[in-house]
C-alpha positions in Angstrom: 0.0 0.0 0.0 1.1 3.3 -0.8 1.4 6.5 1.7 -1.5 8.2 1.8 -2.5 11.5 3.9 -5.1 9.6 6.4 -5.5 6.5 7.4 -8.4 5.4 9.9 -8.8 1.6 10.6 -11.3 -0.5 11.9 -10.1 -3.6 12.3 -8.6 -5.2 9.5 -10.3 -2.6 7.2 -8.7 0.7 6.5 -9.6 3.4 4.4 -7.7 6.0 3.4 -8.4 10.2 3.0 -5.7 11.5 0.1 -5.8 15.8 0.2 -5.5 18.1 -2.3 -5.2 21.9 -2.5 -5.7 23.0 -5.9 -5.6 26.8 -6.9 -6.9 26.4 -10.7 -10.1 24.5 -11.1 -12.7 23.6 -8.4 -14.9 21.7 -11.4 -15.7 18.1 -10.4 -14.5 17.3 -14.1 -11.1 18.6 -12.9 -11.5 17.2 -9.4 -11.7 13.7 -10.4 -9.4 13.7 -13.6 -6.9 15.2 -12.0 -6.6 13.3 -8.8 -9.5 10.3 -8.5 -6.8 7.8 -9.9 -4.8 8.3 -7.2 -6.9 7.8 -4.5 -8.3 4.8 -6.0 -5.0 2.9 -6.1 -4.9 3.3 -2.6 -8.1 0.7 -2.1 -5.9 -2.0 -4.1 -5.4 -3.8 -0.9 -8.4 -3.5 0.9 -11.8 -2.1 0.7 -12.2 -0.5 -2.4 -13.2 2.5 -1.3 -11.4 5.9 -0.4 -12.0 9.7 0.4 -10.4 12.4 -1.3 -10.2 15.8 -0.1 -9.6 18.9 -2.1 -8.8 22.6 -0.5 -9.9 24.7 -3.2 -7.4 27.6 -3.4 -9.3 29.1 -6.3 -9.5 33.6 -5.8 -12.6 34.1 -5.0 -12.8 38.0 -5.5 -17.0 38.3 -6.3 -19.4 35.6 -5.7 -23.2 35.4 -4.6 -22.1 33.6 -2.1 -20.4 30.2 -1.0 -22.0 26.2 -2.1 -23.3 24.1 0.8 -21.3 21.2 2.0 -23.9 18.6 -0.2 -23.5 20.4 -3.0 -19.5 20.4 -2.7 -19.1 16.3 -1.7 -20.1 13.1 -4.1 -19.7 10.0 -4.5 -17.0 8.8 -7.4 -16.6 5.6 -8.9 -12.9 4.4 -11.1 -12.6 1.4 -12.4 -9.6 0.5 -13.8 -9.3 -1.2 -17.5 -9.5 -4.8 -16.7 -10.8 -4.7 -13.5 -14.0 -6.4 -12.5 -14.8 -4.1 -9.1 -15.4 -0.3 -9.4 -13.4 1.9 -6.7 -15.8 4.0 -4.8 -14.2 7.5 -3.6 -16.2 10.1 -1.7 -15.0 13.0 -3.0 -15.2 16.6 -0.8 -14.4 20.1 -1.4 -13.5 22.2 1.1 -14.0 25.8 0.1 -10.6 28.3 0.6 -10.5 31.7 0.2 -13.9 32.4 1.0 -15.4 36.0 1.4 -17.0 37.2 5.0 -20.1 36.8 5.2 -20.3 41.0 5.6 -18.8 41.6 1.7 -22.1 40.5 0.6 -23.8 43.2 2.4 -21.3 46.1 0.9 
């Protein structure tokens, strides 16, 4: 098994958390071409499934304000060519460079 960032175990399952921090694209198209491979490889060993975390580090100089935590986490599925068993990955965004609440009111 690789290193990854987290590891919790329960018994003889772990699963692993692999973070991000990406300034450039906070797209889930991005998200999960850019890292869901990794994080999969990780479940190789054991149950195939994972979490990935990216910090998005995207500027945030105007919005209308900031996405709810359901609307920012998902559920992925990789499967490798070959492979008979998708990898499940639970994907989360956690939202950088975020505006105070009082900007909107300016």
């Amino acid at each position: 098994m690789g290193r990854a960032d987290v590891l919790v175990q329960f018994g003889a399952l772990r699963y692993l958390t692999e973070m991000k921090q990406d300034p450039d694209d906070n797209s889930r198209a991005h998200i999960e071409g850019k890292y869901l491979t990794q994080e999969a490889e990780y479940t190789n060993t054991n149950a195939p499934f994972g979490q990935l975390l990216v910090l998005d580090l995207t500027p945030k100089t105007s919005s209308s304000g900031t996405l709810r935590v359901d609307e920012v986490a998902w559920l992925a599925t990789h499967r490798p060519r070959g492979a008979t068993t998708d990898r499940l990955v639970r994907v989360g965004i956690v939202t950088g460079n975020r505006l105070t609440p009082s900007t909107y009111s300016r």
